[in-house]
C-alpha positions in Angstrom: 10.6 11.8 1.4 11.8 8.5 1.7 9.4 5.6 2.3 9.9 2.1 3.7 7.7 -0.6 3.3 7.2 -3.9 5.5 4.8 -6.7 5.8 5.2 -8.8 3.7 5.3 -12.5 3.7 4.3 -16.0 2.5 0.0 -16.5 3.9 -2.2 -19.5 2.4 -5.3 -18.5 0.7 -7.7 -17.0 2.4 -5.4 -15.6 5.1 -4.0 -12.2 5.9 -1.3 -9.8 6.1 -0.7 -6.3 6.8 1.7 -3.8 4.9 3.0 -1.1 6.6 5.0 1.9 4.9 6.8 4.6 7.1 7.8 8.0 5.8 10.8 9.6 6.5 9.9 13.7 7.4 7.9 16.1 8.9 5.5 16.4 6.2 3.5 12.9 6.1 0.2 14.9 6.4 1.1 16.7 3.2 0.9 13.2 0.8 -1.6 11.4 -0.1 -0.2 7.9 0.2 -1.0 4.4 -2.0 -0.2 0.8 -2.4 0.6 -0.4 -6.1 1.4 -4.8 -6.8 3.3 -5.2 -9.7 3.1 -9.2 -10.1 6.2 -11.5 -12.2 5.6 -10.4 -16.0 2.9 -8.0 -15.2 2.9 -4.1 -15.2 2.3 -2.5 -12.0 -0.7 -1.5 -10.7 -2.8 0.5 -8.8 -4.4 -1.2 -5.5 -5.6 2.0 -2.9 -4.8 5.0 -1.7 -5.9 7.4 0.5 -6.1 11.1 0.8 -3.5 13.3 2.9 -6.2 13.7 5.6 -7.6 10.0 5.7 -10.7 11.0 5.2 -11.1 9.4 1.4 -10.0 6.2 -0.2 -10.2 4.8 -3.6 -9.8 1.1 -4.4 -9.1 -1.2 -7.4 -12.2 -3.4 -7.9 -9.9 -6.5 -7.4 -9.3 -5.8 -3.9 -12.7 -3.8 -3.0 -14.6 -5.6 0.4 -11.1 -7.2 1.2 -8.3 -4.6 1.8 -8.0 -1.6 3.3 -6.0 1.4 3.5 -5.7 3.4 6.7 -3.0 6.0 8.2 -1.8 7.3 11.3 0.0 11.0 10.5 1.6 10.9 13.8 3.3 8.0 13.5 3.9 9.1 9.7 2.8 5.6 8.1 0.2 4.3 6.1 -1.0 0.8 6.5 -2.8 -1.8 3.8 -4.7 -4.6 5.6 -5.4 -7.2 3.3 -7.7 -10.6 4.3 -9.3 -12.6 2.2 -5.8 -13.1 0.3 -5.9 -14.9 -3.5 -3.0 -16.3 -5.3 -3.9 -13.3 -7.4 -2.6 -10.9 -4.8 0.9 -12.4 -5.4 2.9 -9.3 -6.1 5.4 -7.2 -5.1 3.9 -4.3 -3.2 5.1 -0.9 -3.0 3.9 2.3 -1.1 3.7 5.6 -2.8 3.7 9.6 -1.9 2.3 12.1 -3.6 2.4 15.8 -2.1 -0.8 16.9 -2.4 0.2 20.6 -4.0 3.2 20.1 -6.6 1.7 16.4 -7.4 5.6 15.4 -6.7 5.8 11.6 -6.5 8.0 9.1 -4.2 7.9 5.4 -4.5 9.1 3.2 -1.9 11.0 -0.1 -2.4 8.8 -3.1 -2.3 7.6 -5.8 0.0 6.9 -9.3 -0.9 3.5 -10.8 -0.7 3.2 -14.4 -1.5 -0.2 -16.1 -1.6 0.2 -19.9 -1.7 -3.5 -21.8 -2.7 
């Protein structure tokens, strides 16, 4: 599976963006897909996901009530709509894929958000 992520940009505070990641396949529906940040000098981490069905999502509590994660299987991408944007949400962002029966994991290359207060 290969993954590529858009979206990014440069938004003031309190704006919004949306992230879009397309897989590469015929087995989207097979993944459960998420969005990690990893920030300048910070480890990455986790921001949502959401099941291979879209019917579930999980979401850190830093970006709970402002983001959300969302997927369209036949058009094999998964999207993170984020308002309400912080400073704090500067990060690199990067989509993830992981099949939901041999736990096999694919990262995408990252898209640059850039929060400016």
């Amino acid at each position: 599976v290969q993954l590529q992520a858009s979206g990014g940009g440069l938004v003031q505070a309190g704006g919004f963006l949306r992230l879009s990641c397309t897989a590469s396949g015929r087995t989207f529906s097979s993944y459960a897909m998420g969005w990690f940040r990893q920030a300048a000098e910070k480890e990455r981490e986790f921001v949502a996901a959401v099941s291979w069905s879209g019917g579930s999502s999980i979401y850190a509590d830093s970006v709970k009530g402002r983001f959300t994660i969302s997927r369209d299987n036949a058009k094999n991408t998964v999207y993170l709509q984020m308002n309400s944007l912080k400073p704090e949400d500067t990060a690199v962002y990067y989509c993830n894929a992981r099949h939901r029966w041999t736990g096999q994991i694919y990262w995408g290359q990252g898209t640059a958000v850039t929060v400016s207060s």
